[in-house]
C-alpha positions as CSV (number, residue, x, y, z in Angstrom):
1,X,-40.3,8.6,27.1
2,X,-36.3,8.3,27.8
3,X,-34.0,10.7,25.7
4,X,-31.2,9.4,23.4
5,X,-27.8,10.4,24.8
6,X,-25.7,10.2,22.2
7,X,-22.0,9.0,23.2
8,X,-20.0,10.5,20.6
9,X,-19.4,13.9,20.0
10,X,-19.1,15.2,15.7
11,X,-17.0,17.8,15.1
12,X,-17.7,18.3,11.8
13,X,-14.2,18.2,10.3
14,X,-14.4,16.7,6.4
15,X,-11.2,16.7,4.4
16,X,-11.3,19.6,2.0
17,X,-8.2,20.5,-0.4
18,X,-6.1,23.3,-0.9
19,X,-6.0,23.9,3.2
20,X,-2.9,23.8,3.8
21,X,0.6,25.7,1.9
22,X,2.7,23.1,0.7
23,X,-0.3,20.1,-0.3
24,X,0.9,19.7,-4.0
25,X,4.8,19.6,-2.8
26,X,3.4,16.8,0.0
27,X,1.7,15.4,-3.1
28,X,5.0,14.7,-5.3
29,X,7.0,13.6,-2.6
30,X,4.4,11.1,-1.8
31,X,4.2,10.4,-5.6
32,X,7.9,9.9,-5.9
33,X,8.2,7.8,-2.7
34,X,5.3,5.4,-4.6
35,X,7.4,5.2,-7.6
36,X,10.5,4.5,-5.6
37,X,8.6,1.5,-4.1
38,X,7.4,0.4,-7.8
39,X,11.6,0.5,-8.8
40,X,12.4,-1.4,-5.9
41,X,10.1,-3.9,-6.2
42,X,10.6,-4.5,-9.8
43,X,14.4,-5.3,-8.8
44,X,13.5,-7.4,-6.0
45,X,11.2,-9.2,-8.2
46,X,14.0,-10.0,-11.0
47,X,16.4,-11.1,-7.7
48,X,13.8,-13.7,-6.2
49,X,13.1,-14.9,-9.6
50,X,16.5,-15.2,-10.3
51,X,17.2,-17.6,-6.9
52,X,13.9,-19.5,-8.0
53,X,15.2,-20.5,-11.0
54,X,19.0,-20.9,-9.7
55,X,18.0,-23.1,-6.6
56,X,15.4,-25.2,-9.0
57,X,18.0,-25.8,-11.7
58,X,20.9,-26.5,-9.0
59,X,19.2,-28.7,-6.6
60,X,19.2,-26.1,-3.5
61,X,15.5,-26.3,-2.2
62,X,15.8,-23.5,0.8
63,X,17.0,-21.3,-2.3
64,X,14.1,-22.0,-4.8
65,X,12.0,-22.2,-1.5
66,X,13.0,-18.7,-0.7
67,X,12.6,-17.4,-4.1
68,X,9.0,-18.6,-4.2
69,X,8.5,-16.9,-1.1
70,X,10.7,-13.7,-2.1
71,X,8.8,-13.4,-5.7
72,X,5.0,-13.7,-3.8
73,X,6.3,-10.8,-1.5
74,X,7.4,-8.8,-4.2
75,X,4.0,-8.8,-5.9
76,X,2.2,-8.5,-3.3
77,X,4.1,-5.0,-2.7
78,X,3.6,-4.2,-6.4
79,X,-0.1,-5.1,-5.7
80,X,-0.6,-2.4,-2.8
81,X,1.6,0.4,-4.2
82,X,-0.4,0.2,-7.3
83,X,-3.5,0.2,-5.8
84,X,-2.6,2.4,-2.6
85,X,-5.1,5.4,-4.4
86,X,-7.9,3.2,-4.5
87,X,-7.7,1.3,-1.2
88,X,-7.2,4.6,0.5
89,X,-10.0,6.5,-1.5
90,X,-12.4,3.1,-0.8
91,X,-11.8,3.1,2.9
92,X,-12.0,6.7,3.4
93,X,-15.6,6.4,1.7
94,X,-16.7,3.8,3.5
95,X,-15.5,5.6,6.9
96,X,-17.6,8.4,6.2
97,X,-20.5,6.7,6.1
98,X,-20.1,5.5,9.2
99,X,-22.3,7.9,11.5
């Protein structure tokens, strides 16, 4: 009967909170960073939707066609900073069931 070697070796480290001095401070600045993003991308998206409608309404098609472009970027960003929580907390349960 050959023995199993296994290749990888588990050190047993699982996230657990309140290790570290400072966590909740790291968790507001974090926080405020996200709604920095939100604010930024709420301009951006009134900007692109502005040039949309500007190059439609004037003719310009590289305007409206960067607008387009401009406005799915913005959401798109809005999309992941509002949902950063849950695609981190999803991955991070699905890596540790990885053994």
């Amino acid at each position: 009967m050959q023995q199993v070697q296994y290749l990888a070796f588990n050190p047993g480290v699982s996230p657990k909170e309140g290790g570290l001095p400072g966590l909740d401070v790291l968790k507001k600045v974090i926080g405020s960073i996200n709604l920095f993003g939100i604010i930024a991308v709420v301009g951006a998206l009134a900007i692109c939707a502005v040039i949309w409608a500007w190059g439609h309404h004037s003719g310009g098609h590289q305007a409206e066609a960067n607008g387009k472009k401009g406005t799915l970027v913005a959401a798109g960003c809005a999309l992941l900073l509002g949902a950063a929580n849950g695609i981190v907390a999803f991955f991070s349960t699905m890596g540790s069931q990885v053994h």
